[in-house]
DSSP file (Angstrom, degrees, kcal/mol; ACC not computed):
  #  RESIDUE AA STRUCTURE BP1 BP2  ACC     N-H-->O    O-->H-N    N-H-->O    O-->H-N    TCO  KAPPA ALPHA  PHI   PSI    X-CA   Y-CA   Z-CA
    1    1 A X     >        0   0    0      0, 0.0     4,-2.4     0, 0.0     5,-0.3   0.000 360.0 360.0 360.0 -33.4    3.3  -12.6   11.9
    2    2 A X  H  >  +     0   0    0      1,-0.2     4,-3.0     2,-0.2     0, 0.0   0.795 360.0  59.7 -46.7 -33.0    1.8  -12.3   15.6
    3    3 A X  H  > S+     0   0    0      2,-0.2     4,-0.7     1,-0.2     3,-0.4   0.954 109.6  41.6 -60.8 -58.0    3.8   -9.0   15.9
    4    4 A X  H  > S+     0   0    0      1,-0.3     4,-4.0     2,-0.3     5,-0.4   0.833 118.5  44.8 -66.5 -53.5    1.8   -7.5   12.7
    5    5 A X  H  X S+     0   0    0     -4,-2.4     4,-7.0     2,-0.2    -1,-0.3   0.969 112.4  53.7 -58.9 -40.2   -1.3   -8.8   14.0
    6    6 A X  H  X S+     0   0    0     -4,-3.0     4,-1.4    -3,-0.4     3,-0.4   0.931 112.8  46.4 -42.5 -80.2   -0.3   -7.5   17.6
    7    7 A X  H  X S+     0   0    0     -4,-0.7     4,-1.9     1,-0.2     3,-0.4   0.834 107.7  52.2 -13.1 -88.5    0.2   -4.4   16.0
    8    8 A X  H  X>S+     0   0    0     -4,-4.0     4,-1.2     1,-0.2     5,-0.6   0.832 110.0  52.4 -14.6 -61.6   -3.0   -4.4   14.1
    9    9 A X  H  <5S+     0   0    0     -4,-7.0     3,-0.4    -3,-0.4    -1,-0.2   0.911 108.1  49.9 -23.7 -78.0   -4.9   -5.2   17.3
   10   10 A X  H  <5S+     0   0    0     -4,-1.4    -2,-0.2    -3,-0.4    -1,-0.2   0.315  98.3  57.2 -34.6 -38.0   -3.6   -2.5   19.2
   11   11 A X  H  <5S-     0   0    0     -4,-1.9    -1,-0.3     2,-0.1    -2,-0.2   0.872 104.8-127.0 -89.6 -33.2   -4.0    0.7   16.9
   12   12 A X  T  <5 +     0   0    0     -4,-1.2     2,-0.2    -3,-0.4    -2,-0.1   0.518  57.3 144.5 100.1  -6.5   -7.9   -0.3   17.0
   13   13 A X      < -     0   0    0     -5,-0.6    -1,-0.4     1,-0.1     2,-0.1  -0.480  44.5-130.1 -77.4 148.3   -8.7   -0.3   13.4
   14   14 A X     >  -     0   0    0     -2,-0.2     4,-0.8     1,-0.1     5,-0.2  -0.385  27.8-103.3 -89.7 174.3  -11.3   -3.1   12.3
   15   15 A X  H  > S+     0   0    0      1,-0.2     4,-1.2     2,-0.2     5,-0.1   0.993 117.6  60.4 -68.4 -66.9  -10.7   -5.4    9.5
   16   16 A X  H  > S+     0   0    0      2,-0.2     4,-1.6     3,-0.1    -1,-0.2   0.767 103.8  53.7 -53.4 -27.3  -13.1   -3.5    7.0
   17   17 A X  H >> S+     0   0    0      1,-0.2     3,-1.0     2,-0.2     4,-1.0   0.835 111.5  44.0 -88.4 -73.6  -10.9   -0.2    7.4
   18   18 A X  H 3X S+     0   0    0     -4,-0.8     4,-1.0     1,-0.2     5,-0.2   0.655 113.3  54.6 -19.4 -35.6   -7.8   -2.1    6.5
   19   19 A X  H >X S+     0   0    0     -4,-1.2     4,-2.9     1,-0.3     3,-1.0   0.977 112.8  42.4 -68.3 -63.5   -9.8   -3.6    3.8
   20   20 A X  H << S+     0   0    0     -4,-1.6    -1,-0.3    -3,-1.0    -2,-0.2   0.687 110.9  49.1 -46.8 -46.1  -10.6   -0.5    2.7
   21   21 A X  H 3< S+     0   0    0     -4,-1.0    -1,-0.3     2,-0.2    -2,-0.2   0.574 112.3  48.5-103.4  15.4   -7.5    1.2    2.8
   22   22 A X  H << S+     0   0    0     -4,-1.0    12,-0.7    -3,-1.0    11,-0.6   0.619 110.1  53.9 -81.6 -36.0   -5.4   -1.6    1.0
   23   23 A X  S  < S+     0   0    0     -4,-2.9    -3,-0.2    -5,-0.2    -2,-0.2   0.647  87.8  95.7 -89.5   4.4   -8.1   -1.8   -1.8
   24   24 A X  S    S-     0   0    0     -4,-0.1     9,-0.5     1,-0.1     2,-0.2  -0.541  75.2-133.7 -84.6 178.7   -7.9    2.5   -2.6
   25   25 A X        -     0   0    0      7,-0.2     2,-0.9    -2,-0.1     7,-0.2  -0.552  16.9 -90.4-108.3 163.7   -5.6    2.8   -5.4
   26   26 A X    >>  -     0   0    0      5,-2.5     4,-4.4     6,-0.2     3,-0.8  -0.806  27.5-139.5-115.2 137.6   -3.0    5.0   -5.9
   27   27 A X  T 34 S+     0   0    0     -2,-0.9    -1,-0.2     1,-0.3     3,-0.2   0.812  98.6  41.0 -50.1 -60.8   -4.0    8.4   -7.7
   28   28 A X  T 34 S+     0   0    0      1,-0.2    -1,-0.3    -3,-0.1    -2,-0.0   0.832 130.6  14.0 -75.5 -17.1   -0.8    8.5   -9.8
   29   29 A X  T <4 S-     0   0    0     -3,-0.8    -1,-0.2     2,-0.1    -2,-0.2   0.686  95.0-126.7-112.4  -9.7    0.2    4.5  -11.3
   30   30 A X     <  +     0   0    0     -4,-4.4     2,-0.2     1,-0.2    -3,-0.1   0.627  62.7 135.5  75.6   7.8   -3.5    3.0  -10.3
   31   31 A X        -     0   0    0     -5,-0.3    -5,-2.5     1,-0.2    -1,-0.2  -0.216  63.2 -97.8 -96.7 168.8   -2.2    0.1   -8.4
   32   32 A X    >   -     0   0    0     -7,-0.2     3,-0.9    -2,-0.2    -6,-0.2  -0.515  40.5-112.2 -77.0 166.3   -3.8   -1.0   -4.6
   33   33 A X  G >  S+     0   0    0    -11,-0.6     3,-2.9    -9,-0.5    -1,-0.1   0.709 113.6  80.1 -90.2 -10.8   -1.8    0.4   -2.4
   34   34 A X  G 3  S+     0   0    0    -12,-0.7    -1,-0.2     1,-0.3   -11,-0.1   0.861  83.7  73.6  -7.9 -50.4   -0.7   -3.3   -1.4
   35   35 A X  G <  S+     0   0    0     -3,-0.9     8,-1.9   -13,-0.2    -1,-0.3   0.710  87.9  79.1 -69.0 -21.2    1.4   -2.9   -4.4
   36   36 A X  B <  S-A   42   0A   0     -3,-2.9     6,-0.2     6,-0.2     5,-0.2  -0.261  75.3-121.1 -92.5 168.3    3.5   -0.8   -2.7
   37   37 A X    >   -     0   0    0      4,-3.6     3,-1.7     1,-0.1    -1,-0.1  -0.472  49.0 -92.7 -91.6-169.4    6.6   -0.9    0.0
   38   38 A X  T 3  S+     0   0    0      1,-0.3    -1,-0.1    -2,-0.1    -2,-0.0   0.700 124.1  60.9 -75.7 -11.4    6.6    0.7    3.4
   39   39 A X  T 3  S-     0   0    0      2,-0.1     2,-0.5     1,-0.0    -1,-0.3   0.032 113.1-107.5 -99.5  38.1    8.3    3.8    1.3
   40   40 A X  S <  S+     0   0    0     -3,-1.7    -2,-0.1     1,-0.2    -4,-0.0  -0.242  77.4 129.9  99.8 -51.6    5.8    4.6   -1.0
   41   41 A X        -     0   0    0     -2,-0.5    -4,-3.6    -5,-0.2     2,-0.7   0.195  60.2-119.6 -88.4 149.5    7.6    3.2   -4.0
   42   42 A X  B     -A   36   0A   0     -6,-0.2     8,-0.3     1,-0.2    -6,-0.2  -0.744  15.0-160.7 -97.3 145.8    5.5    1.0   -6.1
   43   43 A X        -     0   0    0     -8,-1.9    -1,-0.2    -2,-0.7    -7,-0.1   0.397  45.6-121.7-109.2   0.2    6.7   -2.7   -6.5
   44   44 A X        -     0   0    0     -9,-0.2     3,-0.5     5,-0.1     2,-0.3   0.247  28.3 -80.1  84.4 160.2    4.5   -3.1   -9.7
   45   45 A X  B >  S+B   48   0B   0      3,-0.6     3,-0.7     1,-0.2    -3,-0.0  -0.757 101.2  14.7-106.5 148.4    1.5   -5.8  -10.1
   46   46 A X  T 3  S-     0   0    0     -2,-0.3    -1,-0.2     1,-0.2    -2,-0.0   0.923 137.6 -51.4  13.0  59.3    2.3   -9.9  -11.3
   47   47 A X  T 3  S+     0   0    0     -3,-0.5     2,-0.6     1,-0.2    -1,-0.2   0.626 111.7 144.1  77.8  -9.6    5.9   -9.9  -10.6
   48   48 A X  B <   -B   45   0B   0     -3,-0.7    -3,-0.6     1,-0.1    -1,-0.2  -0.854  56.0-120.8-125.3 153.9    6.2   -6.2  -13.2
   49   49 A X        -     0   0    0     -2,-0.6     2,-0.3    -5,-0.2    -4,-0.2   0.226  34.1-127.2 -25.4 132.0    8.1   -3.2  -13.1
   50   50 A X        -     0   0    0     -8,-0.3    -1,-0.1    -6,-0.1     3,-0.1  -0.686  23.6-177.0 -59.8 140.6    5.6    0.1  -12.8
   51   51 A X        +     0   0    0     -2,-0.3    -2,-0.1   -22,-0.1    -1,-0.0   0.002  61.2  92.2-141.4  11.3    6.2    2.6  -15.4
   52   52 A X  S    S-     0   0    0    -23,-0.0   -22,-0.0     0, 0.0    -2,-0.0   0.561  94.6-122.7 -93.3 -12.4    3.7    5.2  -14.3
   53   53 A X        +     0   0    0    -11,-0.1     3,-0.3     1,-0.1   -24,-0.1   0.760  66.7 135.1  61.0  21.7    6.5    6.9  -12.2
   54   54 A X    >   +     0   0    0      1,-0.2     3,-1.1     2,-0.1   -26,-0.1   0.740  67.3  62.8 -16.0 -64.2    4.9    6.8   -8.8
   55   55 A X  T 3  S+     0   0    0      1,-0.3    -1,-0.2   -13,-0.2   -14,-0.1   0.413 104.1  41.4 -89.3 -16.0    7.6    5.7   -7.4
   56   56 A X  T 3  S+     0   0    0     -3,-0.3     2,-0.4     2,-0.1    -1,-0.3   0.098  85.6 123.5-128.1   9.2    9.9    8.9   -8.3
   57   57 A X    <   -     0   0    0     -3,-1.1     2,-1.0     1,-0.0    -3,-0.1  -0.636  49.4-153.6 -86.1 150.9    6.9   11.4   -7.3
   58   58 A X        -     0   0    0     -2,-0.4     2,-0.3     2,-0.0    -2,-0.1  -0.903   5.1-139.7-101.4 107.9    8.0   13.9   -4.6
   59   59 A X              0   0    0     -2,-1.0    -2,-0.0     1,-0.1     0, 0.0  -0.660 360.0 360.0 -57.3 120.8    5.5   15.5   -2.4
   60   60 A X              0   0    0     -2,-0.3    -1,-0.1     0, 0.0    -2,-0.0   0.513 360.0 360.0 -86.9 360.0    5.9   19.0   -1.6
């Protein structure tokens, strides 16, 4: 956990913009982006599957 926080340190961002950019949602399924993994894909909210198909959109 130190690394993350290391990390965290380091780039300069405060605690309220993290705050801030975990709590916007994401435009297409409506989840935090919290919900998601480090590839986009959304791991869905209490322990289910997303069905909004998020997870399969492609950006051009």
């Amino acid at each position: 956990m130190t690394q993350i926080a290391d990390k965290i340190n380091e780039s300069g961002l405060t605690q309220q913009e993290l705050i801030k950019y975990f709590r916007e949602k994401c435009v297409f399924c409506g989840h935090h982006r919290i919900m998601h993994d480090e590839l986009g894909k959304c791991e869905g909210v209490m322990n289910k599957p997303c069905n909004s198909g998020c997870d399969k959109f492609n950006p051009e």
